[in-house]
N, C-alpha and C positions, 0 to 999 in steps of 0.2 A: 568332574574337574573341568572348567573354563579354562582353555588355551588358544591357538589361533589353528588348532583345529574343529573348535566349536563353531566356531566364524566363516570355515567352509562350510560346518554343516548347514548353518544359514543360507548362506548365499546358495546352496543347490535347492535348498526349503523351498525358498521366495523366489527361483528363477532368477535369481541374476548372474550366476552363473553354471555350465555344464561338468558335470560328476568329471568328464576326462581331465577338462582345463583345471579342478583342483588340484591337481596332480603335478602341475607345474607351479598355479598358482603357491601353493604347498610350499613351493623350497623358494619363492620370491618371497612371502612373508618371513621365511626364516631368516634371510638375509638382513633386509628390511629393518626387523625387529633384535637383530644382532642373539638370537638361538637357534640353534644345531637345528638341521632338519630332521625330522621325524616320520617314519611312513605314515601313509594318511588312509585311512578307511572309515569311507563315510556311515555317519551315526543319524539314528532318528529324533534323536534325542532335541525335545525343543529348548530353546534357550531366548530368550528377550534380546534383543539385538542392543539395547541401553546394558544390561548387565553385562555381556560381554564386552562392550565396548569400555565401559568403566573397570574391568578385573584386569581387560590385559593393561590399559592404562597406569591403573596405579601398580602393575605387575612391572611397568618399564621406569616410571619413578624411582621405585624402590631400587631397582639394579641402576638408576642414574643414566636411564639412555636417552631421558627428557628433565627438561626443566619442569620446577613450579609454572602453570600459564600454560606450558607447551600441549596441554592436554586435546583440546580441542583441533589444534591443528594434527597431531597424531593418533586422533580418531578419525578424523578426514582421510588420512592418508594411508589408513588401512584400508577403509571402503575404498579406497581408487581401487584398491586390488580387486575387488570385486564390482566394480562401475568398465561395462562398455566402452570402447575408446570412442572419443570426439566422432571420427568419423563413421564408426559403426550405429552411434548415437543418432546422429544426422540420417543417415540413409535410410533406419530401421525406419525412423519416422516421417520421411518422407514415402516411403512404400504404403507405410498405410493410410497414408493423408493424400493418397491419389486417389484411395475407395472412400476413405470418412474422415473428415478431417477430428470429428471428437475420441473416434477410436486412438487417433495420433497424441491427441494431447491426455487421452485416459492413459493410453502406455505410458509417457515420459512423465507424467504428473508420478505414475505409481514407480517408476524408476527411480525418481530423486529423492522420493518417498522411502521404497527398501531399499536405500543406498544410503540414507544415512543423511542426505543433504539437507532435507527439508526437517527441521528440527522438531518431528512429530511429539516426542515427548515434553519439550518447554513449552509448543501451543496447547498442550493438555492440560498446562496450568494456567492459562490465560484464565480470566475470570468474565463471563459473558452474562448480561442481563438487558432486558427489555424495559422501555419506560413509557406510559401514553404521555400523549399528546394532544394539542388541537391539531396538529398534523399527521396524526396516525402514532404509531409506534415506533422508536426511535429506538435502534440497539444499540448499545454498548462495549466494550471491550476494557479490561483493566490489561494492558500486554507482558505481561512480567520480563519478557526479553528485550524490549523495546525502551533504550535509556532517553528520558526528557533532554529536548534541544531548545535553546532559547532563542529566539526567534531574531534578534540582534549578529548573533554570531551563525545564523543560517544566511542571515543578507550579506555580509563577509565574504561569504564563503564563494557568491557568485562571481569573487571576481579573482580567486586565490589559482596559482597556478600549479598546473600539475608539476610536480617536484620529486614525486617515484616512483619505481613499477612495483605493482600496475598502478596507472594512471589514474583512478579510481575504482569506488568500488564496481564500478557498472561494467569496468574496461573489459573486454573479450579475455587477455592475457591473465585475468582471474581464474579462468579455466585450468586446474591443473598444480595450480601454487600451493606451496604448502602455507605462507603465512609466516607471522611473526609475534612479537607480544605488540599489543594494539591492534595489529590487523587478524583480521580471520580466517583459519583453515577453507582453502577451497580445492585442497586433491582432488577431492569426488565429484567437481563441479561440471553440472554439460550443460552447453547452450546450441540451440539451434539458428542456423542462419537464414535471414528473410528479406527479401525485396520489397519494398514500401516505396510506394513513388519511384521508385527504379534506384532506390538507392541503399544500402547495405545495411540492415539491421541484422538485432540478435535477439531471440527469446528466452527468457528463462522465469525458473519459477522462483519468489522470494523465500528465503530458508523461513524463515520466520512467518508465514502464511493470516494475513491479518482478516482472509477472509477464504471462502470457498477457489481453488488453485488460483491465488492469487499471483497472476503473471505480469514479468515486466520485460518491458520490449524498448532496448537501446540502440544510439547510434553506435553506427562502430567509429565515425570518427567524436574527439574529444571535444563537442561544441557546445555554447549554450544552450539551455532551452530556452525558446522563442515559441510562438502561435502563430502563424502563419499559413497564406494558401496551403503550403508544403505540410502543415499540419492535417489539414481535412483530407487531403489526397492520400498521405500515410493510414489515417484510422480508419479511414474505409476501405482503402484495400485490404488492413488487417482485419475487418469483420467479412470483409468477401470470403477472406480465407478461412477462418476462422467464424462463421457465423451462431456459435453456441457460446463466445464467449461476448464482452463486450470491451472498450480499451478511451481509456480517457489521458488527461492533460492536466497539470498542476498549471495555470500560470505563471509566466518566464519572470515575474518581478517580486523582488522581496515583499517580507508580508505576506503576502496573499501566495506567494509559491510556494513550491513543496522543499524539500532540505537537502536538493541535491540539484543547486540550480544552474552548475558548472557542464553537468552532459546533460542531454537533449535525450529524454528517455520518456515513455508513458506505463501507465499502470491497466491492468485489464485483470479477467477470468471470468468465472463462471456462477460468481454470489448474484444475487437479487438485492434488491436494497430497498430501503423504505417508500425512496421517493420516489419508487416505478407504483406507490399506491396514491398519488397525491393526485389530489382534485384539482381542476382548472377554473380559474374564478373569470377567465376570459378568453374567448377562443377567438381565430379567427382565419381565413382560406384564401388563398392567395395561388392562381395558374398549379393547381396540383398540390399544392403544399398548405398541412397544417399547423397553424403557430397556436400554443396553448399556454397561458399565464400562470404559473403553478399555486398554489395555495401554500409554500413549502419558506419556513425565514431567512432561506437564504435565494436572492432572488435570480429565477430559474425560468425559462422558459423551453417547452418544449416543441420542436418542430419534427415533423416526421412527410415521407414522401416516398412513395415508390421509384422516384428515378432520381437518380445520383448526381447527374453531372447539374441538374439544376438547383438539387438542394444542395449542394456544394457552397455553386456560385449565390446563393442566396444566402447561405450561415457566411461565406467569406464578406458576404456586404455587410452583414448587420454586424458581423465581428469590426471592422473597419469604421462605421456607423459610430459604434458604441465607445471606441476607443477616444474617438473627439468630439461625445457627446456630454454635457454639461444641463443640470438641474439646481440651481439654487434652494429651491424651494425644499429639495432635500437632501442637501449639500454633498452632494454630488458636483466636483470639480475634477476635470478630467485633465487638467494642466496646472501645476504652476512652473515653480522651476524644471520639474521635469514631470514626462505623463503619468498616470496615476490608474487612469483604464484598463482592464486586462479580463479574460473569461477564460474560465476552465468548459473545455470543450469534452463529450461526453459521447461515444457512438454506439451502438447497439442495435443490431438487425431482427427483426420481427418477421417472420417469413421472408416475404420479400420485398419489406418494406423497412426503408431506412430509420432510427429514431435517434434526434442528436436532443442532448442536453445540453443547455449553456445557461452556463452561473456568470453571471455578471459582478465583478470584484470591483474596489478600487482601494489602493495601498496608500494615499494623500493621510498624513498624519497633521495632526494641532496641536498646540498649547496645549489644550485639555486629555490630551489624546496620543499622545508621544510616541505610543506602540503602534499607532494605527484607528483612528476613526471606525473604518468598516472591519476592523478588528475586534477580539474578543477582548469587552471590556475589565478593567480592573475587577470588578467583583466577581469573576469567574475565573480569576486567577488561579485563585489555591484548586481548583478541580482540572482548567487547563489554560493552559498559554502559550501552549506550541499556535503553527499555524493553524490555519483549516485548509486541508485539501481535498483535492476532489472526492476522495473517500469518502470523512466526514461532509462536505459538502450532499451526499447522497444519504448522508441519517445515520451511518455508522461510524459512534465517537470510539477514538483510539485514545482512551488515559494514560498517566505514564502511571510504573508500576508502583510509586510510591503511593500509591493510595490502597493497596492490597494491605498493610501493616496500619495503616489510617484507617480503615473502615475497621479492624477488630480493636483496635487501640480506642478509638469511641465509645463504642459500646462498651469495653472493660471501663473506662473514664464515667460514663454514663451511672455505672450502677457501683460505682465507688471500690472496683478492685483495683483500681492503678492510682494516682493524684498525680502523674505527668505522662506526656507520651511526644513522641518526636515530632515538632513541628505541631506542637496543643495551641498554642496562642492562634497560627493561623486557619487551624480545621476548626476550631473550636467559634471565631468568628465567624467563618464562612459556614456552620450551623445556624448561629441565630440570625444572618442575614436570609439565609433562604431555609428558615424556617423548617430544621429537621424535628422531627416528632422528638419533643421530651421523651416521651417510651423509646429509647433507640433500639433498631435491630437491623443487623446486617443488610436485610430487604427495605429498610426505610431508609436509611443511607443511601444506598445505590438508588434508589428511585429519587434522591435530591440531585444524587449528582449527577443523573441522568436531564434533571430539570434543570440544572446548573449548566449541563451542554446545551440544549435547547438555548437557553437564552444567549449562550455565546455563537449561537447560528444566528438569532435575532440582530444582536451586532454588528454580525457580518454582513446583513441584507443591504444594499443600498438602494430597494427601496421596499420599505419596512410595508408590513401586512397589517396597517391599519386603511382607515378612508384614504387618509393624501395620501400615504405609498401607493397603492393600487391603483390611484389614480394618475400619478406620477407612472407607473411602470408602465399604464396603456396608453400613457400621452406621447411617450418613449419608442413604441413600440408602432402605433399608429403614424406617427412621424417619422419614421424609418420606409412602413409601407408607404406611401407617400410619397415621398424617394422615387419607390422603385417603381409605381405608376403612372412615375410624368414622364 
């Protein structure tokens, strides 16, 4: 029998919390959960922390002590019972981030982990696959939790005022909330606090994990995001501290930003990505520092240096450079009514050697082009048209979920079990435009729409990986050095 004494046996299972403190724990969830308390004697008996959490669930339904919707917030809010307090959280992990700092972020990873917070079961449904390329192998993600945003009402959003608590989702005061219908359970929620540039962040890890402990690291106060000096100063001091993981930057301008352009936040952890395999089609050395042109279609350079304060002020020049820099010849316009320039900045420590990546954007839309020029063109609509950020900028596409019921609905369409399927007109197009094999099968699918992301990286490049791009990108980049030589 599943009750919320199975839920302590858990919690003594998995270490989070001590056989005494069930004991009190014990008559809080009875409260809590509006039943009598009952003596409690701990059981060996294993139980999946998802079934438990769905039995008492629909066991408090049924007696009417939640709404329809309310589910998710009142599994959250069981786990707090068993989640560490804020500050017990903070200090455990600062003790061990005095001796190792990966030991620190291995605890609190597996903390938010058996606590319930990191949605391990919904990332077990994501859908992952690999696709080649002439740039190496490009992975994939189908997200099944992750609902499509349209890129229109994310530029909106940069300018929308905070109007509730918490203030967003990023806001610190998410710690502890139980949520509402639209917003999401976060009782179990812990964040760590950090100094960056001397100034008040917070870490945490994203419930929904789109890649190996994907971490994001916000301000505490409620600001834009911007790039700036104050940028480069913040991600290097988080890979000082942090030097196993890596922490990048969406661009602070619609389009080309990420979808939460309202706080001042970056993404980091501890995946690898494609484009730490890409070849340099042009290098070049410069007082300690080297700049390498990547082979990769969204246009990337990488510079790397053992000492910091000069590679700093060398990426803040070229960041500065490039924002009022202008190419006709590859319509690259860095102004009109308003600027258009912007880079996702990229940091990642190599022993003890620094390596920034910078993606080169620009958000300038046309006539032809409405959504965005260096944006992913119309023909790669139907696979994606959210933004690209720094993630995908690195080789790993985030698709939205509706293409998990798309990829089986094909194939049954393919071999004549179905005559309709949701949204046939535009998958059914976007087959014969990029050429999915008459033989459909689940693996030839996803390797178009793999090849379908790829080209929507192509789009992005502003300056494209044929002859004139690359010529363009080192005429760009030669002329910056230049600059810094006279």
């Amino acid at each position: 029998m599943i009750n919320t004494h199975t839920l302590l046996d858990y919690g003594i299972q998995v270490g989070l919390i001590d056989a005494f403190d069930a004991l009190y724990i014990n008559n809080q969830l009875a409260l809590f959960t509006g039943l009598s308390p009952q003596p409690y004697t701990p059981s060996n008996n294993a139980v999946h922390l998802g079934e438990i959490l769905e039995h008492l669930t629909q066991e408090a339904l049924q007696r009417g002590r939640i709404e329809v919707g309310e589910e998710e917030h009142y599994q959250a809010a069981l786990m707090n019972y068993l989640t560490p307090s804020p500050s017990q959280v903070r200090d455990e992990f600062f003790t061990l981030h005095a001796q190792d700092s990966k030991a620190a972020t291995d605890a609190f990873f597996q903390l938010m982990t058996r606590n319930g917070y990191i949605q391990e079961a919904a990332v077990k449904r994501n859908r992952h696959f690999s696709v080649p390329s002439v740039y190496g192998n490009i992975q994939c993600t189908i997200n099944l939790s992750k609902p499509e945003k349209d890129p229109k009402v994310i530029a909106k959003l940069k300018d929308q005022k905070a109007h509730s608590y918490p203030l967003g989702m990023l806001a610190k005061e998410n710690m502890g909330y139980y949520g509402h219908l639209g917003y999401p359970g976060r009782s179990n929620h812990r964040i760590i606090p950090l100094s960056l540039n001397q100034e008040p962040f917070y870490l945490q890890y994203s419930p929904y994990v789109y890649y190996e402990e994907h971490v994001i690291v916000f301000h505490e106060a409620f600001i834009p995001m911007e790039i700036s000096e104050k940028t480069w100063h913040r991600l290097f001091d988080f890979v000082d501290l942090f030097p196993h993981y890596f922490l990048g930057s969406n661009a602070g301008l619609p389009i080309v930003g990420g979808s939460i352009l309202n706080h001042e936040h970056y993404q980091g952890g501890k995946a690898r990505f494609p484009i730490e395999q890409a070849a340099a089609f042009a290098s070049y050395e410069t007082q300690g520092i080297t700049i390498d042109l990547l082979k990769w279609p969204v246009s990337v350079c990488k510079i790397s240096s053992h000492h910091r304060t000069s590679l700093i002020h060398f990426v803040e020049s070229l960041r500065q450079y490039y924002e009022g820099y202008s190419d006709p010849t590859v319509d690259l316009i860095a102004q009109t009514d308003a600027s258009h320039n912007a880079i996702n900045p990229i940091v990642r420590k190599e022993k003890d050697r620094y390596v920034v990546l910078m993606a080169f954007r620009n958000n300038r839309t046309t006539e032809d082009y409405p959504d965005g020029l260096f944006h992913v063109h119309p023909d790669v609509y139907p696979i994606k048209k959210e933004n690209i950020g720094l993630i995908e900028v690195m080789g790993l596409a985030i698709l939205p979920p509706r293409h998990q019921n798309a990829i089986e609905s094909m194939v049954a369409y393919a071999k004549g079990e179905v005559t309709d399927y949701d949204q046939r007109e535009l998958y059914e197009s976007w087959a014969q435009s990029f050429d999915v094999a008459p033989e459909r099968t689940a693996t030839s699918i996803e390797q178009a729409m793999g090849k379908t992301f790829v080209k929507g990286l192509e789009d992005v490049g502003v300056f494209k990986q044929t002859s004139q791009g690359q010529t363009a990108f080192k005429r760009f980049i030669e002329g910056f050095l230049k600059t810094k030589n006279t």
